[in-house]
C-alpha positions in Angstrom: 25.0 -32.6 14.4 24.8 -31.1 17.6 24.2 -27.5 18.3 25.9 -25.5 21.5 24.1 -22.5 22.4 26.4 -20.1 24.5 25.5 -17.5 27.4 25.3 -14.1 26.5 28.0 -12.1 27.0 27.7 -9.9 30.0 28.3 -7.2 28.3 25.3 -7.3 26.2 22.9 -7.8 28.6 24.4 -5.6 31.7 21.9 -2.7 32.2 23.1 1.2 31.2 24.0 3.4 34.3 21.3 5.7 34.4 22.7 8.7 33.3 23.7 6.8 29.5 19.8 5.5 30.1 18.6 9.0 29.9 20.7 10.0 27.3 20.0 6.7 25.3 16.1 7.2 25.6 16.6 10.9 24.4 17.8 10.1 21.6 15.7 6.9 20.7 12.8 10.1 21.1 14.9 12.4 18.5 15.4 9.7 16.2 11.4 9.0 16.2 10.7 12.4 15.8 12.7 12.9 12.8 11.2 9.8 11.3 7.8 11.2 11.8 9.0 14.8 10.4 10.5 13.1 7.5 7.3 10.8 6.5 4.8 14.0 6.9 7.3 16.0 4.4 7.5 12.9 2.0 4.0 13.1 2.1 3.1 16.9 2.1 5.6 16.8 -1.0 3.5 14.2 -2.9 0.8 16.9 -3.6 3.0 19.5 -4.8 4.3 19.9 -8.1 5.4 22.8 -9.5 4.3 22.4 -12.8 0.6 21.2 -11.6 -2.2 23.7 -12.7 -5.8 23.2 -12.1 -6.0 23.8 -15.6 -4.8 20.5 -16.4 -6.7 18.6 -13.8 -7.8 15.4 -14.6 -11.5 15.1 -12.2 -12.1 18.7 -13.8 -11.6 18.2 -17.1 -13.6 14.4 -16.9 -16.2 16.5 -15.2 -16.5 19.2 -17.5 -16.0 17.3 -20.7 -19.3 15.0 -19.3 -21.5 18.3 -18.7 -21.5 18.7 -22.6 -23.2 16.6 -25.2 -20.9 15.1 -27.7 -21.4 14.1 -30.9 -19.2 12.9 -33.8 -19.7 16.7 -34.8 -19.5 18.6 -32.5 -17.1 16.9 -31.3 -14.7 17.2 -34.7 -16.0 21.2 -34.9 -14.9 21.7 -31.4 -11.3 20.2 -32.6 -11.1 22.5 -35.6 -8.2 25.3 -34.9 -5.0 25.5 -34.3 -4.0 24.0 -30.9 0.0 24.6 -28.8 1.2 21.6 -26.3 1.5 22.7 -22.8 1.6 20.3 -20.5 2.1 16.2 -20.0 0.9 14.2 -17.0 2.5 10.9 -16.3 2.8 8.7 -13.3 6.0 6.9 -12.6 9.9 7.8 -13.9 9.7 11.6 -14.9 13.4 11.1 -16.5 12.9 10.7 -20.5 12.2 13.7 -22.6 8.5 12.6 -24.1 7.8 12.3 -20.2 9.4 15.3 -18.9 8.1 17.6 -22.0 11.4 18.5 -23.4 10.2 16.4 -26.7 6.9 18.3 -26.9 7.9 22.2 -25.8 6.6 24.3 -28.7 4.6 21.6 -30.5 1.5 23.2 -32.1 -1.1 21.4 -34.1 -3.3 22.8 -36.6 -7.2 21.0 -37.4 -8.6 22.2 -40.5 -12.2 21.3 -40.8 -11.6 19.1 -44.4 -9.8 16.7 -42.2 -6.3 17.7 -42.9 -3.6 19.1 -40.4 -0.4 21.0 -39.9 2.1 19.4 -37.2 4.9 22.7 -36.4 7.3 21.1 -34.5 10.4 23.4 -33.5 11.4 24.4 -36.5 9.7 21.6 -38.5 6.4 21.1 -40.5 4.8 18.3 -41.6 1.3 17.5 -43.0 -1.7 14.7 -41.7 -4.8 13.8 -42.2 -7.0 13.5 -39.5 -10.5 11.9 -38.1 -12.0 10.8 -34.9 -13.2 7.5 -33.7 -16.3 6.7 -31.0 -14.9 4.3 -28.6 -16.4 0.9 -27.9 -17.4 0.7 -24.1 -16.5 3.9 -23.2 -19.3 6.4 -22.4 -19.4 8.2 -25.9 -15.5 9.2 -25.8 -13.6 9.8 -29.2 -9.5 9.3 -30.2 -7.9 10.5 -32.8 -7.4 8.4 -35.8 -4.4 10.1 -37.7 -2.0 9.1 -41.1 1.3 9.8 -39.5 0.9 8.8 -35.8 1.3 11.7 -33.6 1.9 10.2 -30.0 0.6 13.3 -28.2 -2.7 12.6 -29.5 -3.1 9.3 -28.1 -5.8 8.3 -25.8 -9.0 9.2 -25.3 -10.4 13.3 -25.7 -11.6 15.1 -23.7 -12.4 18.9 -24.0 -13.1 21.6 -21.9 -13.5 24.9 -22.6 -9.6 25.6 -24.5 -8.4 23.0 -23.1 -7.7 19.0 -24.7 -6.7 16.4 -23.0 -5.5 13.1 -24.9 -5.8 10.5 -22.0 -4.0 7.4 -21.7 -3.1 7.5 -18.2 -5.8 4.8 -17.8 -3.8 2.6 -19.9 -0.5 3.2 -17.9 0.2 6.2 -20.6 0.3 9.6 -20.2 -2.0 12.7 -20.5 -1.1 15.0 -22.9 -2.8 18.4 -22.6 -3.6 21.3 -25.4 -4.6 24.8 -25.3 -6.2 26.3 -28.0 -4.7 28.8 -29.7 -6.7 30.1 -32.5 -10.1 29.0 -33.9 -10.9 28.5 -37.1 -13.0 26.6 -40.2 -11.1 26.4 -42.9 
């Protein structure tokens, strides 16, 4: 097999008169200039969500959460009340309702200190039982061990001050987070 290779055309290669020169190089600059607006916005708009609070921020919480000793009892007493879904943290598609928090608007959860719960879920109730776990290899961190699984609760816990986080963005999951509500011992 042989293989011709042809001249260029002349067209092709025959410099621009230098008035379509200028006018080319101007708008090679534009186009690079938009490029570089456009990264710096895709960029700048990576650290804003609307829905972000500090409240819900994970290095805070993680810190906070570590400034207190926790114990299996403490831990359960801190637990004890009745607790309202606010928020969800998860990285990737934002699309499906448990992701967006569609699923989980106006989910409460109540802890009663003899280990049992109420779930209020729109306009359902429904009853659990509940304890927590120590984790293996992780620093003294709790789950929640629950009879009916309650997928907002799963991950690791972490509390600070009203606020509980379930985290399992460490596991490619999502962050669930809680405000408490209402205290209580019952």
């Amino acid at each position: 097999m042989v293989v011709t290779f042809f001249p260029p055309y002349y067209s092709y290669t025959k410099p621009l008169p230098e008035s379509r020169s200028k006018k080319f190089r101007h708008m090679k600059q534009q186009g690079r200039i938009l490029t570089l607006l456009s990264t710096t916005m895709l960029f700048v708009g990576q650290g804003c969500d609307d829905n972000q609070n500090p409240m819900y921020d994970y290095g805070r919480i993680w810190k906070c959460h570590q400034e207190s000793n926790w114990s299996y009892e403490t831990t359960k007493n801190e637990i004890v009340g009745l607790w309202e879904w606010k928020y969800i943290k998860s990285f990737g598609e934002t699309t499906k309702p448990y992701q967006n928090g569609t699923e989980s608007k106006g989910l409460k959860i109540e802890f009663k200190s003899d280990g049992t719960g109420i779930l209020i879920d729109k306009d359902a109730i429904g009853e659990f039982t509940w304890d927590i776990d120590l984790l293996v290899n992780e620093n003294g961190l709790y789950e929640f061990r629950t009879t009916s699984i309650i997928p907002q609760l799963y991950g690791r816990l972490l509390l600070c001050d009203n606020v509980m986080m379930c985290n399992s963005s460490y596991i490619d999951g999502a962050d669930n987070f809680f405000i408490k509500i209402k205290t209580g011992a019952n």
